[in-house]
N, C-alpha and C positions, 0 to 999 in steps of 0.2 A: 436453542435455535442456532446459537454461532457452531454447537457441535457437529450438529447436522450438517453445514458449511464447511465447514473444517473437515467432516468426513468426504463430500462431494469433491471436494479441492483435492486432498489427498489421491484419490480415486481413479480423476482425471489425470493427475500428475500421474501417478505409476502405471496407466493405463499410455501413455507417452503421448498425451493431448494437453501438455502445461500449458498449451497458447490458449486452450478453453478456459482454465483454471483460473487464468490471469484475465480471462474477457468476462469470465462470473463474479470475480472480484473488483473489477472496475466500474461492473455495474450495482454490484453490491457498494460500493465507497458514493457511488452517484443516488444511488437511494436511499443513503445516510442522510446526505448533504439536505437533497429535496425534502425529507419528511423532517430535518432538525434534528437529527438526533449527531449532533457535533462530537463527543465521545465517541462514537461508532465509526465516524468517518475520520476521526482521528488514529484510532487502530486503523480500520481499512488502509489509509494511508502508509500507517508506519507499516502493513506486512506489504505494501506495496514496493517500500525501500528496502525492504529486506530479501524480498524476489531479483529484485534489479540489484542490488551489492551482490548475490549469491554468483554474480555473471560477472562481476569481474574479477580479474586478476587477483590474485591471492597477496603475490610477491609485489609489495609498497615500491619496492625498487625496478621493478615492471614498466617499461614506455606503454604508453597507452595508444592502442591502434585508434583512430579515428571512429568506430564502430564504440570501444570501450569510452572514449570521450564523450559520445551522448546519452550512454549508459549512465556515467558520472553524473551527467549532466542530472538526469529523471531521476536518479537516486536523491541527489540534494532537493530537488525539485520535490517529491514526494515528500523526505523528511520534513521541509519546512511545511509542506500542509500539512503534516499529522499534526510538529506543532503549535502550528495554528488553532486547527479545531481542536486539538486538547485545551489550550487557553480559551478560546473561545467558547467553549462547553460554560464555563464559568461565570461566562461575562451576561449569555444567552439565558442560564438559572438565579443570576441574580434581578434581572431587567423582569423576567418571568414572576417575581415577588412583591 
């Protein structure tokens, strides 16, 4: 399944419609969340941070345009939900027991 997604994503990226890409994966992370599946939304998350890092600035020693600062911002913001629901995958399968 996630290949399939992963091909779709791909698709729309090289196809120059990454805003699509990123609004299938949003909703894909939100239909993690809603059906429980906390591992899944914790990847979703983390390739969410990883779309948003890939946008900024390379060079560390870089000033950050205002634009890049809220970039910053959804980067951290995402990583800590990935993990989140990665710990929480755990907490969700043991309570489940």
């Amino acid at each position: 399944e996630n290949d399939r997604f992963d091909e779709a994503r791909a698709a729309y990226t090289s196809a120059g419609h990454s805003e699509m890409a990123t609004k299938m994966l949003e909703q894909l992370t939100h239909n993690a969340v809603v059906e429980r599946r906390f591992q899944d939304a914790g990847y979703c998350y983390w390739l969410l941070s990883q779309e948003v890092a890939s946008e900024l600035p390379k060079d560390p020693r870089a000033l950050l345009s205002d634009a890049d600062e809220a970039k910053l911002g959804r980067f951290k913001d995402f990583k800590e939900r990935s993990e989140i629901y990665y710990a929480y995958e755990f907490i969700h399968r043991a309570m489940d027991e």
